[in-house]
C-alpha positions as CSV (number, residue, x, y, z in Angstrom):
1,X,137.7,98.5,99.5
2,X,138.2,102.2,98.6
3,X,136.0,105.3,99.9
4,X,134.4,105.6,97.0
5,X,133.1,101.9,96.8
6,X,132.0,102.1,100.8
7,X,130.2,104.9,100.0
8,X,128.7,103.2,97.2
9,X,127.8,100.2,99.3
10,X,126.2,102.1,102.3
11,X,123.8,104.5,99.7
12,X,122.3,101.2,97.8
13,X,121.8,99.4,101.3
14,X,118.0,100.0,102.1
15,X,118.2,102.5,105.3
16,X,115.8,102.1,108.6
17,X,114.4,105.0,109.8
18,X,112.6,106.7,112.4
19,X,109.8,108.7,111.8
20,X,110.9,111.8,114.0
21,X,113.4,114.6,113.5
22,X,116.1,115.0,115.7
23,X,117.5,118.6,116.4
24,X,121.0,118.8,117.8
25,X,122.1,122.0,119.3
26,X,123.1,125.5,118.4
27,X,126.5,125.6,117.1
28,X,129.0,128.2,116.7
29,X,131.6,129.6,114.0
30,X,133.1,132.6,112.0
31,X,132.6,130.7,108.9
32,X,128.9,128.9,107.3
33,X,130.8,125.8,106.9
34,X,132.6,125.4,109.8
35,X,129.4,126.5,111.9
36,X,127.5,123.8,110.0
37,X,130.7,121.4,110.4
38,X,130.0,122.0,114.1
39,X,126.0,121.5,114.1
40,X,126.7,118.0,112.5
41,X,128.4,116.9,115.1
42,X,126.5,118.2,118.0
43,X,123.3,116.4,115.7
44,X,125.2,113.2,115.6
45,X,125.9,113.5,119.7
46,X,122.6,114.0,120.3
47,X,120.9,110.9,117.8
48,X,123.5,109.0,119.7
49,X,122.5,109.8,123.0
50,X,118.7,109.5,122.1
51,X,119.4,106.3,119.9
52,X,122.5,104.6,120.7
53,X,125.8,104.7,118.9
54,X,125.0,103.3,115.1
55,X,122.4,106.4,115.0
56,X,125.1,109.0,114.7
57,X,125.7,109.3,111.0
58,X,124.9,112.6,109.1
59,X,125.5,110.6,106.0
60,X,122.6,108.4,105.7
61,X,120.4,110.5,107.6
62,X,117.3,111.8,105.9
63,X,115.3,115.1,105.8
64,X,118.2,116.8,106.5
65,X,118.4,120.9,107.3
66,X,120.5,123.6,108.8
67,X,118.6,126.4,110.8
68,X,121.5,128.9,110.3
69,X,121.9,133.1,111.1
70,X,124.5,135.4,111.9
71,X,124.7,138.1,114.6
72,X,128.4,138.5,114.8
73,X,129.2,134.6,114.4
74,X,127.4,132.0,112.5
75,X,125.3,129.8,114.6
76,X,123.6,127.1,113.1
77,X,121.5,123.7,113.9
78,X,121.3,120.8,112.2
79,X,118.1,118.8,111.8
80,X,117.2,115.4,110.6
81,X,116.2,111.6,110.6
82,X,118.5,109.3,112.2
83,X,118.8,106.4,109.9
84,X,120.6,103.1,109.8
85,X,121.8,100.3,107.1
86,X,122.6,97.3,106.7
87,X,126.3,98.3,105.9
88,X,126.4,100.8,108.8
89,X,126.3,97.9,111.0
90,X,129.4,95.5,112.1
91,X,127.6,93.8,114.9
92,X,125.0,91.7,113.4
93,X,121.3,92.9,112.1
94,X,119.9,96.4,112.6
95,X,117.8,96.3,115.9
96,X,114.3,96.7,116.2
97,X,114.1,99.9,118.4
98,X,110.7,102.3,119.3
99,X,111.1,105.8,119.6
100,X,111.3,107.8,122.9
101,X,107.4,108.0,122.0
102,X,106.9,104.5,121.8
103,X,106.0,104.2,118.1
104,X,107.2,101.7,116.1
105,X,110.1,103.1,113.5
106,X,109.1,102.9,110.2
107,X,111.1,103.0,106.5
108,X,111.3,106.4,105.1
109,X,112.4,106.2,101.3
């Protein structure tokens, strides 16, 4: 399967939600892109620790943003919904999970 087609497969598998933003933290860089390059990661550490592993991925997120300004550097933070699919997951059906606030996750299309 090339890139192309697993990126095809993962945007026309139906995604699962929550209905909260994660915010991961301030990042750091001379350049936009590499400060934002930065503030995905630190997003995707921080849905993982809140979530658990398959929450990580910037890709299918939703309601995604960068808070960004200089002063010297570039710092920026990346915000979103930490999503999952069907294709994002090798280990058998996407779990039925709560958020921290006890809420049941629901679809956000």
């Amino acid at each position: 399967m090339t890139l192309a087609t697993i990126d095809q497969a993962v945007q026309a598998s139906p995604a699962i939600c929550h209905n909260y933003i994660v915010t991961g933290k301030t990042a750091s860089a001379a350049s936009v892109s590499k400060a934002k390059e930065r503030a995905r990661a630190k997003w995707s550490d921080k849905a993982v620790s809140v979530k658990g592993g398959r929450w990580g991925s910037w890709r299918i997120a939703k309601q995604k943003q960068y808070l960004c300004g200089r002063a010297g550097l570039v710092y920026c933070k990346a915000k979103a919904v930490p999503c999952l699919t069907a294709a994002s997951s090798s280990s058998g059906p996407i779990p039925k999970t709560k958020p921290a606030n006890g809420r049941q996750s629901k679809p956000i299309n």
